[in-house]
N, C-alpha and C positions, 0 to 999 in steps of 0.2 A: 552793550550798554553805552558805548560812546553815543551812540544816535540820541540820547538822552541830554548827554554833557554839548553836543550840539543843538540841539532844539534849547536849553536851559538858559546858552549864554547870551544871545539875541537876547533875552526877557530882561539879564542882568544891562547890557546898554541901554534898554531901555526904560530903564529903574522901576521895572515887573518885579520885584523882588518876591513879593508872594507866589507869583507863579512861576518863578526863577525853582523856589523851595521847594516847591511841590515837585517839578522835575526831578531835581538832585536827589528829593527823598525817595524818587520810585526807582532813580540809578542804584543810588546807595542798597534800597530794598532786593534787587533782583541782586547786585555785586556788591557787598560788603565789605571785599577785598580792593575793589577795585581807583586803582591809583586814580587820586586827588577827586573823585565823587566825593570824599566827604570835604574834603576842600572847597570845593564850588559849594556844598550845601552849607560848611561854614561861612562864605563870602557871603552869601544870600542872607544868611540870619545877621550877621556884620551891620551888609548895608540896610538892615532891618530897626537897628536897636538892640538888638537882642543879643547883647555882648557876652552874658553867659552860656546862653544855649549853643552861641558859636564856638565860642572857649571847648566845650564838651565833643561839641563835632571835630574840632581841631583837634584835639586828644587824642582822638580815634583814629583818625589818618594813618595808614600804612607807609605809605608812601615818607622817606623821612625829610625830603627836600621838600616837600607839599605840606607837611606836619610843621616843620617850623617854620617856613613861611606864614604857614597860619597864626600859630603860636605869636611870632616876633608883632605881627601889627595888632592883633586882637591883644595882646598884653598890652602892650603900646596906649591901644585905646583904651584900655581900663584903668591906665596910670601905674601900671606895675613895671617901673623904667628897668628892674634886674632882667626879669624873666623875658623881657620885650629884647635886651642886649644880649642875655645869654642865647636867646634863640637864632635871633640875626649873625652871633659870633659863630655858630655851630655853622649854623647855611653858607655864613661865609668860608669856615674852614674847608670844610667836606663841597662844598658845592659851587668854587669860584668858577669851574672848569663849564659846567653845563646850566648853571644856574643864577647865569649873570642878569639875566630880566625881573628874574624874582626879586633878587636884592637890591634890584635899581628900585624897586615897587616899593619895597618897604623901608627902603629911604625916603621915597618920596612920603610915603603914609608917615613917617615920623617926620615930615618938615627937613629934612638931611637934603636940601636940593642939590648942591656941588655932589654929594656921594653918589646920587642918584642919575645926575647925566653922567659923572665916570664912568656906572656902570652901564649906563644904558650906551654909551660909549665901548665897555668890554661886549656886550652883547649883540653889538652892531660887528662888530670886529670879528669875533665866535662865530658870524652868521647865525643867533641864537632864535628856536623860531618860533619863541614868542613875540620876538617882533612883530611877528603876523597881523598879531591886534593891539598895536602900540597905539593908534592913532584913539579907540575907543574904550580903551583900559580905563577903569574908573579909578583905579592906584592914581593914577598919575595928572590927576584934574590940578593938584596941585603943584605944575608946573607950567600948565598953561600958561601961565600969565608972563612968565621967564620967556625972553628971548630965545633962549638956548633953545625952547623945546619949537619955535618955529624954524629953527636952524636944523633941528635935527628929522624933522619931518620932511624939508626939504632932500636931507640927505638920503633919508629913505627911499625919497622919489614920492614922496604924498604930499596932497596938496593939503595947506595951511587949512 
């Protein structure tokens, strides 16, 4: 079902969200279990509007680094500041080690930019590899405009 979560996330760069969902929802369908599919199918409903429907897919998430990931921004966007902190506290506790991009993301998604290049700074460090797609992560539109984040692109080795 990864061939799914590949074909899905191309759609998400290119803000297909509709047919981002549809992907994720026939991953999810065939793997129910399967780590961060309903993460991605929350992302897609996310960059949708659809801040409840994503809320309920985040719920679902097995996966518990991908669930409060979800959790921490989708609270976040709904204006629910506890449950948005308790989720990003938990990701922090449990997941500094291997989950330093996710946390840099949902910094950036609450507007946290210093937390967010720290960690995208641990994550650089980690060889963490979500990097992979740092350049077209939609999290992090909100650093564009910061310096830092053409500094750090450089350090990647990607161009501006």
């Amino acid at each position: 079902m990864r061939s799914y979560t590949v074909v899905g996330r191309p759609y998400m760069v290119a803000g297909r969200f509709r047919e981002a969902e549809a992907v994720f929802r026939k991953a999810v369908e065939i793997s129910p279990d399967g780590v961060a599919f309903r993460l991605l199918l929350s992302m897609s409903l996310f960059e949708q509007g659809r801040l409840e429907e994503a809320l309920a897919e985040a719920q679902r998430e097995p996966a518990a680094w991908a669930r409060r990931f979800g959790l921490c921004i989708i609270h976040h966007a709904l204006g629910h500041a506890a449950e948005s902190e308790h989720a990003l506290a938990e990701l922090t506790r449990d997941g500094s080690d291997d989950s330093a991009y996710q946390i840099a993301q949902a910094h950036a998604i609450r507007g946290e930019t210093d937390a967010a290049f720290a960690w995208l700074d641990r994550a650089y460090a980690s060889r963490d590899a979500g990097l992979s797609v740092v350049k077209p992560a939609l999290r992090f539109r909100s650093l564009h405009g910061d310096p830092r984040w053409a500094a750090f692109l450089r350090k990647m080795g990607l161009p501006e």
